[in-house]
C-alpha positions as CSV (number, residue, x, y, z in Angstrom):
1,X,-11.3,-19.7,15.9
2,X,-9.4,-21.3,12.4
3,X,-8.0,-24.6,12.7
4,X,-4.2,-24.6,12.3
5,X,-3.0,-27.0,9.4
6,X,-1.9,-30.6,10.5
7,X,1.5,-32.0,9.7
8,X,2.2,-34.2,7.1
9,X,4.3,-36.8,6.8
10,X,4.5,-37.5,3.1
11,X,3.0,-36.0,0.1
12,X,0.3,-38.8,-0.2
13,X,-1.1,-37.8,3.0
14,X,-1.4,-34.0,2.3
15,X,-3.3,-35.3,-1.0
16,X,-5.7,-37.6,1.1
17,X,-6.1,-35.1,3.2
18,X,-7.2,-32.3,0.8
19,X,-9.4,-34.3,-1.1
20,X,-11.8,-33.5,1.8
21,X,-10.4,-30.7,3.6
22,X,-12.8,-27.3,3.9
23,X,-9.7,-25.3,3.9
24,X,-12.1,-22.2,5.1
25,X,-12.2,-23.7,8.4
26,X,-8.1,-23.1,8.7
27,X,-5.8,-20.0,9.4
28,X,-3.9,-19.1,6.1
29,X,-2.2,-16.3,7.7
30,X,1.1,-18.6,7.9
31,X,1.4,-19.5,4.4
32,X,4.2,-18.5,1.8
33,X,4.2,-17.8,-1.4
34,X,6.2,-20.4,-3.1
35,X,7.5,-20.5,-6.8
36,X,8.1,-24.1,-8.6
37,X,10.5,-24.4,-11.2
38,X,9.5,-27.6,-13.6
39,X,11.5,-26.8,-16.5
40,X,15.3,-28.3,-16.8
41,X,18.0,-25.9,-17.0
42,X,20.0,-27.4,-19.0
43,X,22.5,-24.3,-20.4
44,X,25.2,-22.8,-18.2
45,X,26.4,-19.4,-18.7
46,X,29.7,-17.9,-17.0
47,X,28.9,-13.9,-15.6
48,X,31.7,-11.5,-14.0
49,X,30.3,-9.1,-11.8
50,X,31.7,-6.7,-9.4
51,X,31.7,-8.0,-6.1
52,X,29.4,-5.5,-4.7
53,X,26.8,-5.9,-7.3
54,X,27.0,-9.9,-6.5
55,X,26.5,-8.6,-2.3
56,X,23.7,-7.0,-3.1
57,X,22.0,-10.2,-5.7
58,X,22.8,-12.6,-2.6
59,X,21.7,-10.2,0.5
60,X,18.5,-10.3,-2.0
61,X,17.8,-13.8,-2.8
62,X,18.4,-14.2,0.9
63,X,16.0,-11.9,1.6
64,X,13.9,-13.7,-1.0
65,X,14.4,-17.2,0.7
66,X,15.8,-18.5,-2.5
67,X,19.3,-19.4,-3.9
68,X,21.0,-16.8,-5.7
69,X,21.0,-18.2,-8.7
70,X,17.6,-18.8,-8.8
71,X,16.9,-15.3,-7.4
72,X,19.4,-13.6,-10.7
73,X,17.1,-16.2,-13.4
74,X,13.8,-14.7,-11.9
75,X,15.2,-11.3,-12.5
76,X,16.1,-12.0,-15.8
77,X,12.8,-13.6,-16.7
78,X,10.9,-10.3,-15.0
79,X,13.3,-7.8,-17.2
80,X,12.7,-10.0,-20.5
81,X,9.4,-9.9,-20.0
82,X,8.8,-6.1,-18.9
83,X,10.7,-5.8,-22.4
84,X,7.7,-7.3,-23.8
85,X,4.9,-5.8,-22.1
86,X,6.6,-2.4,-23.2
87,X,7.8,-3.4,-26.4
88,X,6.4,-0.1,-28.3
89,X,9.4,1.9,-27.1
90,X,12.8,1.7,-28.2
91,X,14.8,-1.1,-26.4
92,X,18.0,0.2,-24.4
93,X,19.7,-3.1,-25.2
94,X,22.0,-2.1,-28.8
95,X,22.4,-4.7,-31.4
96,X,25.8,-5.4,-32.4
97,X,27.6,-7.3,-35.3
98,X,29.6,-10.5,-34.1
99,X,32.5,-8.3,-34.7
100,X,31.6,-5.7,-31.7
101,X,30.6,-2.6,-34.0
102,X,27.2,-1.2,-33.7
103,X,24.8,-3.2,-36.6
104,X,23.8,-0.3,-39.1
Protein backbone atom coordinates (compact mmCIF):
# COMPACT_ATOMS: atom_id res chain seq x y z
CA UNK A 1 0.00 0.00 0.00
CA UNK A 2 1.61 3.80 -1.00
CA UNK A 3 2.44 5.94 1.69
CA UNK A 4 0.28 9.21 1.78
CA UNK A 5 2.48 12.40 1.72
CA UNK A 6 3.22 14.05 5.18
CA UNK A 7 2.31 17.68 6.02
CA UNK A 8 4.56 20.30 5.93
CA UNK A 9 4.87 23.12 7.87
CA UNK A 10 7.15 25.38 5.93
CA UNK A 11 8.88 25.15 2.60
CA UNK A 12 12.34 24.26 4.27
CA UNK A 13 10.85 21.20 5.60
CA UNK A 14 9.28 19.88 2.28
CA UNK A 15 12.98 20.52 0.86
CA UNK A 16 14.65 18.49 3.69
CA UNK A 17 12.36 16.16 3.29
CA UNK A 18 12.74 15.46 -0.51
CA UNK A 19 16.24 15.46 -0.52
CA UNK A 20 15.67 11.87 0.68
CA UNK A 21 12.34 10.97 -0.09
CA UNK A 22 11.72 7.68 -2.56
CA UNK A 23 8.70 9.39 -3.78
CA UNK A 24 7.75 5.75 -5.42
CA UNK A 25 6.92 4.57 -2.18
CA UNK A 26 3.84 7.40 -2.08
CA UNK A 27 0.25 7.61 -3.66
CA UNK A 28 0.38 10.47 -6.37
CA UNK A 29 -3.13 9.97 -7.20
CA UNK A 30 -4.00 13.25 -5.16
CA UNK A 31 -1.81 15.64 -6.84
CA UNK A 32 -2.74 18.73 -9.00
CA UNK A 33 -1.32 20.10 -11.68
CA UNK A 34 -0.23 23.49 -10.70
CA UNK A 35 1.07 26.45 -13.03
CA UNK A 36 3.67 29.14 -11.49
CA UNK A 37 3.82 32.44 -12.86
CA UNK A 38 7.45 34.08 -12.22
CA UNK A 39 7.39 36.77 -14.62
CA UNK A 40 6.03 40.41 -13.36
CA UNK A 41 3.06 41.76 -14.99
CA UNK A 42 3.83 44.89 -15.06
CA UNK A 43 1.20 46.40 -18.06
CA UNK A 44 -2.57 46.80 -17.48
CA UNK A 45 -4.91 46.75 -20.15
CA UNK A 46 -8.73 47.92 -19.93
CA UNK A 47 -11.24 45.11 -22.01
CA UNK A 48 -15.20 45.62 -22.42
CA UNK A 49 -16.90 42.46 -22.80
CA UNK A 50 -20.44 41.48 -22.86
CA UNK A 51 -21.47 40.28 -19.72
CA UNK A 52 -22.25 36.84 -20.83
CA UNK A 53 -18.99 36.30 -22.43
CA UNK A 54 -17.31 37.51 -18.97
CA UNK A 55 -19.93 34.50 -17.14
CA UNK A 56 -18.69 32.14 -19.06
CA UNK A 57 -14.40 33.31 -18.59
CA UNK A 58 -15.26 33.22 -14.74
CA UNK A 59 -17.55 29.91 -14.45
CA UNK A 60 -14.19 28.72 -16.37
CA UNK A 61 -11.26 29.91 -14.40
CA UNK A 62 -13.44 28.67 -11.55
CA UNK A 63 -13.72 25.61 -13.04
CA UNK A 64 -9.90 25.95 -13.59
CA UNK A 65 -9.19 26.78 -9.79
CA UNK A 66 -7.58 29.97 -10.91
CA UNK A 67 -8.47 33.71 -10.94
CA UNK A 68 -10.04 35.05 -13.86
CA UNK A 69 -7.60 37.06 -14.84
CA UNK A 70 -5.07 34.65 -14.79
CA UNK A 71 -7.37 32.10 -16.50
CA UNK A 72 -8.12 35.07 -19.67
CA UNK A 73 -3.78 35.58 -19.83
CA UNK A 74 -3.36 31.73 -20.15
CA UNK A 75 -5.87 31.86 -22.93
CA UNK A 76 -4.28 34.52 -24.59
CA UNK A 77 -0.80 33.01 -24.37
CA UNK A 78 -2.45 29.44 -25.73
CA UNK A 79 -4.09 31.51 -28.88
CA UNK A 80 -0.75 33.53 -29.55
CA UNK A 81 0.99 30.61 -29.56
CA UNK A 82 -1.30 28.20 -31.64
CA UNK A 83 -0.89 31.36 -34.04
CA UNK A 84 2.64 30.30 -34.11
CA UNK A 85 2.60 26.70 -34.38
CA UNK A 86 0.22 27.30 -37.43
CA UNK A 87 1.83 30.21 -38.79
CA UNK A 88 1.81 28.84 -42.57
CA UNK A 89 -1.83 29.90 -42.99
CA UNK A 90 -3.21 33.19 -43.28
CA UNK A 91 -3.87 34.84 -39.80
CA UNK A 92 -7.64 35.84 -39.23
CA UNK A 93 -6.41 38.75 -37.16
CA UNK A 94 -6.43 42.00 -40.15
CA UNK A 95 -3.83 44.60 -39.91
CA UNK A 96 -5.09 48.02 -39.77
CA UNK A 97 -3.50 51.58 -40.12
CA UNK A 98 -3.58 53.74 -36.88
CA UNK A 99 -6.33 55.49 -38.62
CA UNK A 100 -8.84 52.27 -38.59
CA UNK A 101 -8.69 51.52 -42.50
CA UNK A 102 -7.56 48.18 -43.66
CA UNK A 103 -3.37 48.52 -44.33
CA UNK A 104 -3.03 47.99 -48.23
Amino acid sequence: MPKKFPDFQTDDEADAWLQTADLTEYDLSDLKKVRFELARKDKAISLRLPAALLATLKAEAARANMPTQRFIRMMIEAQLHAEKVTSGRKSSVRETTPAGKDAA
